[in-house]
C-alpha positions as a printed NumPy array, in Angstrom:
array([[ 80.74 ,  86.614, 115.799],
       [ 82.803,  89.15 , 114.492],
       [ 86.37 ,  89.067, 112.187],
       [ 89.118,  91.056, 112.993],
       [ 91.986,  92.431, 110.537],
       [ 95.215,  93.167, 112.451],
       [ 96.376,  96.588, 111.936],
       [ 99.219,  95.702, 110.105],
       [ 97.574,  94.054, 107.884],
       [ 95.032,  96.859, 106.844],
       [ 97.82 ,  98.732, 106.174],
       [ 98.802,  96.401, 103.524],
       [ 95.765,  96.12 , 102.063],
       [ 94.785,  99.868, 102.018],
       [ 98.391, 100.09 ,  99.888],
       [ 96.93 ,  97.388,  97.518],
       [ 94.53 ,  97.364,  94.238],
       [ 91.849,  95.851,  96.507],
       [ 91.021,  98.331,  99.213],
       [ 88.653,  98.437, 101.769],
       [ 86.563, 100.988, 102.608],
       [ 87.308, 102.289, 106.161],
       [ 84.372, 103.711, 108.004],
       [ 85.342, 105.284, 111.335],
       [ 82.155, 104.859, 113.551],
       [ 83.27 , 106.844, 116.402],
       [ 81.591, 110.691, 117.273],
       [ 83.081, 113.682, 114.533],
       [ 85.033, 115.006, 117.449],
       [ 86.973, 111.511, 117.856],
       [ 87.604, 111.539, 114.166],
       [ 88.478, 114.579, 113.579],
       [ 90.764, 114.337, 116.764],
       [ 92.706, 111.512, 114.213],
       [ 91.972, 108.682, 112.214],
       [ 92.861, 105.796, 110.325],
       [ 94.125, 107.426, 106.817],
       [ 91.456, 107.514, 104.199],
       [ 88.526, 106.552, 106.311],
       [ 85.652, 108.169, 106.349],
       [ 83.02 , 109.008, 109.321],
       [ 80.018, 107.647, 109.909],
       [ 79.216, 107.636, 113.784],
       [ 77.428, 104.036, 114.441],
       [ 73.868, 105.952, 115.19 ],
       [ 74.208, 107.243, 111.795],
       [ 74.634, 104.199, 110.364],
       [ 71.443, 102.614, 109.419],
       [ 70.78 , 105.516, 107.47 ],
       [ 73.356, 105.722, 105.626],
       [ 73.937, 102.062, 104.408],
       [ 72.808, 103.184, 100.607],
       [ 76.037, 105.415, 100.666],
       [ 78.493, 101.933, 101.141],
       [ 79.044, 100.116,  98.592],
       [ 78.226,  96.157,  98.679],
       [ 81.064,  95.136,  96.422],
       [ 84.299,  96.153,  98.625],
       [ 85.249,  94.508, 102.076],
       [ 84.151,  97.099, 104.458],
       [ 85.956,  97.703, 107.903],
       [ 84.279,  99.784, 110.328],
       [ 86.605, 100.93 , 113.905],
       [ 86.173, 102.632, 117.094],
       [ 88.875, 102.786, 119.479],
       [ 87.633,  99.222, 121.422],
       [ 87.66 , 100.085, 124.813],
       [ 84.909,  97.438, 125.614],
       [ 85.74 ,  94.67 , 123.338],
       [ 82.932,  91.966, 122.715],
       [ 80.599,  95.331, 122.691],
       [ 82.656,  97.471, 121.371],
       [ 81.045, 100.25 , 118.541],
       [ 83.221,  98.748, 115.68 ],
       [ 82.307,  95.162, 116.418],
       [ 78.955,  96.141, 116.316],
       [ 79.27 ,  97.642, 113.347],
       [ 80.802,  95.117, 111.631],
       [ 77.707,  93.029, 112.742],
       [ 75.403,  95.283, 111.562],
       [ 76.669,  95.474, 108.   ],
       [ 76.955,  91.485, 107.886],
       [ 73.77 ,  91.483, 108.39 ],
       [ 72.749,  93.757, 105.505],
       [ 74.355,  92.042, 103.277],
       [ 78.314,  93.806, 103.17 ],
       [ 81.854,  91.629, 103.718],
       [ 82.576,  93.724, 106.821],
       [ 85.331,  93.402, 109.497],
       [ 86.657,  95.11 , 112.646],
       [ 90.324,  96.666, 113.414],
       [ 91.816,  94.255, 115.98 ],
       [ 92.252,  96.716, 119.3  ],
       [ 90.28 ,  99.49 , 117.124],
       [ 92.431, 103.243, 116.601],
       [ 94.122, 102.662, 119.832],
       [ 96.031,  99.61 , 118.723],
       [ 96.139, 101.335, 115.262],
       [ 98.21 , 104.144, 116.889],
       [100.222, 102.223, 119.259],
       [101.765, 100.095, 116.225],
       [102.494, 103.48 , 114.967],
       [100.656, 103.363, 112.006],
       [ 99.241, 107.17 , 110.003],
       [ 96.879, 109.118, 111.522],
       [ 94.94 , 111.722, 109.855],
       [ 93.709, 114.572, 111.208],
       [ 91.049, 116.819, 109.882]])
């Protein structure tokens, strides 16, 4: 079963000495459409192939925007990584929750 960080509360930790690394699973058009400040993109097909470029010793929180939660590309994510060995959690609500509280976006 998958963790969840509020929103609010990644924002607090992403302004603290111990920050996460924020992957953005979603397609490069989605990110680049806006993101969570700081993340960095690595769609959730790309993933497996990539896990030698994340590093084991920093809580990792993947997102998507959640439209289908229980299923949802972040959660399964998040799932993924646990399972390879990474402290990994999902957004609660994904981007879309991320914007509606407001929070930065970045846009590339």
């Amino acid at each position: 079963m998958t963790e969840f960080i509020k929103p609010v509360d990644l924002q607090e930790k992403l302004n603290s000495d111990d920050r996460p690394l924020v992957i953005d699973v979603r397609s490069s058009d989605e990110y680049n459409e806006g993101h969570v400040p700081g993340a960095i993109n690595i769609s959730i097909d790309d993933l497996p192939n990539r896990l030698s470029e994340i590093p084991k010793d920093r809580q990792i929180i993947p997102y998507c925007n959640m439209r289908h939660r229980g299923n949802s590309r972040g959660e399964r994510a998040a799932q993924y990584l646990q399972e390879n060995g990474f402290k990994a959690i999902a957004i609660d609500g994904g981007f879309v929750d991320w914007n509606k509280t407001g929070l930065p976006v970045e846009r590339t």
